[in-house]
N, C-alpha and C positions, 0 to 999 in steps of 0.2 A: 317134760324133763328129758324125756328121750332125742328129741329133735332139739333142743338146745344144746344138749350133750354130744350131736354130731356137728353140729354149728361152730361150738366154740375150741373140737377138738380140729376141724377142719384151718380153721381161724390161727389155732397153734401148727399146726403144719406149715400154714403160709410164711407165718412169721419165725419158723424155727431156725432159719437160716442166720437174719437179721439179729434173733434175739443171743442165738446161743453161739454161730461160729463169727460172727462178727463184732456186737457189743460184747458178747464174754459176761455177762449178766449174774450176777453170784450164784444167785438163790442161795441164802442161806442154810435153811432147812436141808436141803438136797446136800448141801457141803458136809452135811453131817453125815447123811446116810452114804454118801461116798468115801467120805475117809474112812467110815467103819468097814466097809467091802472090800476097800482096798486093804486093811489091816487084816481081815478073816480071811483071804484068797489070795495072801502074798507069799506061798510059797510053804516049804517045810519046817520054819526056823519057831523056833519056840515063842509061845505067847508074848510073856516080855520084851524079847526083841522085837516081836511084828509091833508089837501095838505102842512100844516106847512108853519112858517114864512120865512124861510131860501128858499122852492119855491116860495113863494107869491113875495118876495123880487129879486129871479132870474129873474121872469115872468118882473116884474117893470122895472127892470135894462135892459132886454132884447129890450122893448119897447121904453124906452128911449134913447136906441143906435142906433136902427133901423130905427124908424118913421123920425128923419129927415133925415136919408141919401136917405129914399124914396123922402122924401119931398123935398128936395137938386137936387135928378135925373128927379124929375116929373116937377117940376117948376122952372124957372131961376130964378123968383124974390125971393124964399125961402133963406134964410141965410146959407150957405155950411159950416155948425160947424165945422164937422171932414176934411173940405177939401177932401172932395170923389170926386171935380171935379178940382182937379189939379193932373196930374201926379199920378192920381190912378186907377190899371186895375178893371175890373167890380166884379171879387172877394177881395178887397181888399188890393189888393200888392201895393206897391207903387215905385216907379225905382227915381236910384239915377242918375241926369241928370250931363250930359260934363260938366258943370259949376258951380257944386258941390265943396265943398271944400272935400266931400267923394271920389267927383272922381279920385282920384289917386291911389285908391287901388280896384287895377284889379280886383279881385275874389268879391269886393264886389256891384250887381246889385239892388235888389230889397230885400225889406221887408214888410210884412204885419201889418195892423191894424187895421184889420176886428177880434172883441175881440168873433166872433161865433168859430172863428178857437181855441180859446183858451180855452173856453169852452167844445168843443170837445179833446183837447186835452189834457185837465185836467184829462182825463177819461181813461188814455192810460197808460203805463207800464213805470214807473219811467227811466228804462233800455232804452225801447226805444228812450224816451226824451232827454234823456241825452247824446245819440251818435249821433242825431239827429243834435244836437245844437254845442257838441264836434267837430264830423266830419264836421261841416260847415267853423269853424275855422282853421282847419287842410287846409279843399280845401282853403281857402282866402288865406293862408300861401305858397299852392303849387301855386296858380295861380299866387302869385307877384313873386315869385321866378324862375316863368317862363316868367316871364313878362322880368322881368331885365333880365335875361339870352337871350333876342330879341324874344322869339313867343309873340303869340297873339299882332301884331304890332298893333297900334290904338285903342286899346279895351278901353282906358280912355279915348278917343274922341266921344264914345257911350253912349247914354243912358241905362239905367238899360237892357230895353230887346232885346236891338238891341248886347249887348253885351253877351246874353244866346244866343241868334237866328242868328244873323247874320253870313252867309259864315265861312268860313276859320279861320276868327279871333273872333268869338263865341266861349264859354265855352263849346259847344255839339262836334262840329265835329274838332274843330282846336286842332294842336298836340301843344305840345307833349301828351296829356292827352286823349284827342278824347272823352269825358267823354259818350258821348252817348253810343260809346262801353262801355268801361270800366265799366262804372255800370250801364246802364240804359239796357245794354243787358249781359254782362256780369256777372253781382254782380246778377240781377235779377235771370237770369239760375242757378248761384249758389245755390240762396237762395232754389231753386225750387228741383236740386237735392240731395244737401247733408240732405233737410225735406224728401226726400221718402227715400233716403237711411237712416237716422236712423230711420226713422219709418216702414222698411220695414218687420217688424214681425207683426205688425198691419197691413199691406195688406195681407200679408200671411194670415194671421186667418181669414180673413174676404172671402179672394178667396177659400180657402179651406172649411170655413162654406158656400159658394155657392154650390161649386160641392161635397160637402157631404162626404169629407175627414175627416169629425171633429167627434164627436160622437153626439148621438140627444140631450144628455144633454147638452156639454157644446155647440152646435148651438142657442138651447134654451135660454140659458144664454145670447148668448152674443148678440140674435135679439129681447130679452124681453121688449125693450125700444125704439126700431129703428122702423122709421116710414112702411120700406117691409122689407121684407126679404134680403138678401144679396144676392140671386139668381135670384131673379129679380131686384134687382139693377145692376146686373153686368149684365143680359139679356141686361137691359133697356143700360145700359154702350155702349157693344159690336154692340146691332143693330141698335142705333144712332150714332155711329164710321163707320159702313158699310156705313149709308147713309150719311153721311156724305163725305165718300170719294170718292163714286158713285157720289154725286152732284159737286163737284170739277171735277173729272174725265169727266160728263157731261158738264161743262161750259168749255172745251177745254183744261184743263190741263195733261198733264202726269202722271203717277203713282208716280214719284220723288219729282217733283213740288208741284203734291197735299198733300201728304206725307208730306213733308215741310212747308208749309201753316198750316195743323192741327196740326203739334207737334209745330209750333213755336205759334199756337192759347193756346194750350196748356200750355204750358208753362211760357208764360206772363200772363193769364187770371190767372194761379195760383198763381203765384207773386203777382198780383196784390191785391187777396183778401184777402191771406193773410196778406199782408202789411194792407189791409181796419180793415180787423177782431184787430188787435193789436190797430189800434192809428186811424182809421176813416178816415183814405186820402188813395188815389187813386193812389201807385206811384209801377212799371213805369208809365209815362203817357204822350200822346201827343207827341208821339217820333215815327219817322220810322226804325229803327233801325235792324227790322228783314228783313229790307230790303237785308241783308249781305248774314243769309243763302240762301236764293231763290237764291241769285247772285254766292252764290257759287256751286248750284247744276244747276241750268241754265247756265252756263258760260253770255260771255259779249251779252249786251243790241243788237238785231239785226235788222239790217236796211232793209229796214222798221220794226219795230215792227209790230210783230206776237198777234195775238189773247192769244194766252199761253202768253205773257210776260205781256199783256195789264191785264188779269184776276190775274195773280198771284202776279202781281204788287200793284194795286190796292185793292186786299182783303188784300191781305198781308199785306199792310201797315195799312189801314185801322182794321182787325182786331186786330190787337196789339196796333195801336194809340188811337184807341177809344175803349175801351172793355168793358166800360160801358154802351156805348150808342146800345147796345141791345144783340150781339154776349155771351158778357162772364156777363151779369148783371143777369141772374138765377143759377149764382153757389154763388153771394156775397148775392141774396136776398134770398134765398134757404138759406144759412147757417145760415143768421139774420132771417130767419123765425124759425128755430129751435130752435137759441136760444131764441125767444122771447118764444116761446112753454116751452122750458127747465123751464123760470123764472116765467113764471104765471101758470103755471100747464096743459097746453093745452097738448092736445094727438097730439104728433107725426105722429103718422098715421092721422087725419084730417087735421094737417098741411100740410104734403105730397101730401093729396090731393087738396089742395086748390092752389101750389104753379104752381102742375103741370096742374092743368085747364086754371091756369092764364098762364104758361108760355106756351101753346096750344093755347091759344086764343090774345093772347097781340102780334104776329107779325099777324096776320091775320087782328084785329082793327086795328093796325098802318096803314098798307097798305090801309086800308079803306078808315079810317080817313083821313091819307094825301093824296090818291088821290081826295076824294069829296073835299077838301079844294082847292087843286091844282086848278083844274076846275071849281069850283067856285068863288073863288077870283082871281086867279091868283099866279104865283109862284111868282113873284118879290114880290108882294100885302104883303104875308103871314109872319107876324115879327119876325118868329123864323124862315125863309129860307134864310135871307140873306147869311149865309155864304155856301148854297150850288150850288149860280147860275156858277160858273166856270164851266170849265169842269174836270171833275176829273181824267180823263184821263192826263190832260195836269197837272196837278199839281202831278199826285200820281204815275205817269204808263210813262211820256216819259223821253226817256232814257237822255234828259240834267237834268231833275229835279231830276232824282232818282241819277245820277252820284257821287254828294259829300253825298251819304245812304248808311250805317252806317254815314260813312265817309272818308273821301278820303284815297285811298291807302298808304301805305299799313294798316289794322286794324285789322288783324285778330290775332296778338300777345298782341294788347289790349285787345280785347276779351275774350281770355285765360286765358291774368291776372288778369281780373274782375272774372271770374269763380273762379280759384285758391284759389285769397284774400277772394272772400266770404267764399270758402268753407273753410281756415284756419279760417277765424274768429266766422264762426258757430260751426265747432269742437272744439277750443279751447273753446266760452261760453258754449257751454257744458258739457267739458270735465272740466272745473276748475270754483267752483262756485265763485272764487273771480277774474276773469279773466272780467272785468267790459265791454268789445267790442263786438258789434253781428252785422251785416250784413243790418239790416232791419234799423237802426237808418244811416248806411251808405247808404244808398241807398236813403233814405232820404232827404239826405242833400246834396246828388250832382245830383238827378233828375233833369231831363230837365225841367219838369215841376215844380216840388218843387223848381227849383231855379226860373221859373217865377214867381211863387205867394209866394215867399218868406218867406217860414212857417219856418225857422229857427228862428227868434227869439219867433214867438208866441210856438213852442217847450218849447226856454229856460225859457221865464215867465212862459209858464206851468209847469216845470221842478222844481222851485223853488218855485210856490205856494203851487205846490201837496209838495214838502221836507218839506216846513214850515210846512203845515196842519198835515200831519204824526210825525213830528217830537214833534206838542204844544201837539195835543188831539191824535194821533195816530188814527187808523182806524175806530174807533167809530166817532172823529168828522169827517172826509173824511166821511163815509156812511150816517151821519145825517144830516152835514150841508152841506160841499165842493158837493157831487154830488147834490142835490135838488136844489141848487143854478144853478150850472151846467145847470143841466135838465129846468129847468125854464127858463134859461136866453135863452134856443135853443125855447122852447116853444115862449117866448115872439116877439121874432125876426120873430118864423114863421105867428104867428098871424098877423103881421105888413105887414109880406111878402104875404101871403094870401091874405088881403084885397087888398094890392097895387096892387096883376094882378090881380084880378077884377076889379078894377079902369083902369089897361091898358086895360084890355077887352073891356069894354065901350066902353074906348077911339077910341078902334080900330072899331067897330061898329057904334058908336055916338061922331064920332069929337067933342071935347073941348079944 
């Protein structure tokens, strides 16, 4: 944890130039926590005034939507307004059940109505929204015509997510589509290499101002605003990559297998943040998908499994399924720490140091933390363990579970053509500014995950709020009004959400 935590904060340094003073890259999230700093540190003039009607009204409206769906989950006697306890997953999605009059139409499971997703997504690039919501309708279009055409048998006899998740006849692994390859490992690797190959004159200058190929002025120039140097970024790069692969190498793997593991860590971890950095969601995500390469540099699953199959299994999947929950989360919080630095005037350099103390010390607490909790309460006892008492071996690492990962035979020319289609459709948006298709709003919209929690339609409302607001008052009211509202309505939710797990903490402590 520790040595991917310098790696991928090293990784953010390099690219902090590129991502934040040059693309200008939103981050959504961070726009939040920036407007609010800037509204608490503006000076003498009265509340009201700092923070303006148009946030006071987001804060209101945030609150309003949230307190009772807390109040709905906490207590049964409370009145369930939005219906958050019928058929709706805990971030908001909600699945279209067999007995739907929706259910006839294969491709389509679940949608959301959680208005924080919309909120954040107000805050994202018109472009993305739009292929987002576009390409969702495109897949409903392929999945009935695959439907009639006899795959996916049964799939409108499923509820919403048994119909993303389920076997053979789910939208992830069943053909003809295999969508888990196709984009969620596919589109993603695309996205991944055709951004370093155009941007590969920006590595260049940056590799070459390390080892001192450049002249001292223009190195000057281009580390005047970077949080270290580029020479110890790429130090800091190269000797968290050693140990890295020495630590792999150490927990029983081969040179191929570990190899494999870190560039497939690689890879999706950069997908992934960059997809975060545009529009604020997490995609790919929740998918084992790289389970494909390890399988194809390992050949088949052997009996008994081997220690190597059990380790590379297991990380492997794990680190690409979850790349937020600790592995790849200091290259997304690394980069949103920059930009928060960029928009309030904070030195880069104390930001660097602040991210890499924290990311030094946050797996050392974790391991702390949860084991004195472990031993003290108990692991069953602890209400954020539930989902780890399995064994994770037997879900992530034995060879019946991994067998239909990616997905069943054959998938490796789905794979291909997920890479290919992204890479035309990212050459093309760039090569033609009116060429309206890019890869990130596809990817989007046939995630494993994004089709659990069903953020294509909160895209399209957001797609057509942000068109109206640009189109009445254009960017003046979007920056005055549209985001402050935005910002506010994330605020007011968190305020609600805050107090609520302190009330679950009690709970957890002092029974009510």
């Amino acid at each position: 944890m520790l040595s991917y935590a310098i790696f991928f904060i090293s990784l953010a340094t390099i690219f902090r130039r590129r991502w934040i003073d040059v693309e200008k890259v939103p981050f959504p999230q961070t726009m939040v926590s920036v407007d609010l700093v800037k509204k608490t540190t503006s000076g003498s003039k009265p509340l009201r005034e700092r923070f303006g009607l148009p946030f006071l009204v987001g804060v209101l409206l945030g609150v309003a939507v949230q307190f009772p769906i807390f109040m709905a989950i906490t207590f049964p006697w409370f009145p369930d307004i939005y219906g958050w306890r019928t058929n709706t997953c805990g971030m908001g999605s909600s699945w279209i059940t067999a007995g739907s009059a929706l259910a006839g139409i294969a491709g389509l499971g679940m949608y959301n109505k959680n208005p924080v997703f919309l909120a954040i997504f107000y805050m994202a690039p018109l472009a993305v929204l739009f292929n987002t919501w576009f390409w969702y309708l495109v897949f409903v279009v392929l999945m009935q015509a695959a439907f009639i055409g006899g795959y996916y048998t049964g799939i409108t006899d499923l509820d919403g997510c048994g119909r993303v998740w389920c076997g053979i006849t789910g939208y992830r692994v069943g053909p003809p589509f295999k969508w888990d390859v196709f984009t969620t490992a596919g589109v993603s690797t695309g996205i991944v290499i055709v951004y370093l190959a155009l941007n590969w004159k920006y590595i260049a200058e940056t590799f070459n101002a390390a080892i001192g190929k450049l002249s001292g002025e223009r190195t000057a120039e281009l580390e005047k605003n970077e949080p270290t140097t580029y020479r110890n970024a790429y130090a800091m790069l190269f000797a968290s990559s050693i140990v890295i692969l020495l630590a792999w190498l150490g927990s029983g793997l081969g040179i191929a297998p570990a190899m494999t593991v870190f560039l497939s860590y690689f890879v999706v971890l950069f997908a992934k943040t960059r997809v975060y950095s545009l529009i604020g969601y997490v995609a790919p995500a929740g998918s084992w998908f790289y389970y494909g390469p390890i399988k194809l540099v390992m050949g088949a699953a052997p009996d008994p499994p081997t220690t190597e199959w059990a380790v590379a299994m297991g990380f492997g999947g794990y680190g690409v399924s979850e790349g937020t929950k600790g592995i790849g989360m200091p290259f997304i919080s690394s980069l949103s720490s920059f930009q928060m630095a960029s928009q309030t005037g904070t030195s880069n350099k104390s930001m660097f140091k602040v991210v890499l103390v924290v990311g030094i010390l946050a797996p050392l607490m974790a391991i702390l933390g949860t084991t004195w909790g472990i031993y003290a309460y108990g692991f069953t006892k602890l209400p954020s363990m539930s989902g780890y008492w399995s064994s994770y071996f037997d879900a992530r690492a034995a060879p019946d579970a991994v067998a239909p990962r990616p997905a069943h035979e054959p998938w490796v020319p789905n794979f291909l053509a997920g890479i290919a289609f992204s890479a035309l459709l990212s050459i093309l948006h760039t090569r033609f500014v009116w060429f309206p298709f890019e890869p990130i709003g596809f990817l989007l919209a046939t995630d494993g995950h994004a089709l659990i929690e069903g953020i294509w339609n909160m895209c399209l409302i957001a797609w057509v709020i942000k068109m109206i607001t640009l189109r009445v008052g254009g960017s003046k009211l979007y920056e005055q009004t549209g985001i402050p509202v935005c910002t506010g309505f994330v605020l007011g939710t968190v305020i609600v959400a805050f107090l609520g797990g302190l009330m679950l903490l009690l709970r957890f402590f002092v029974p009510f």
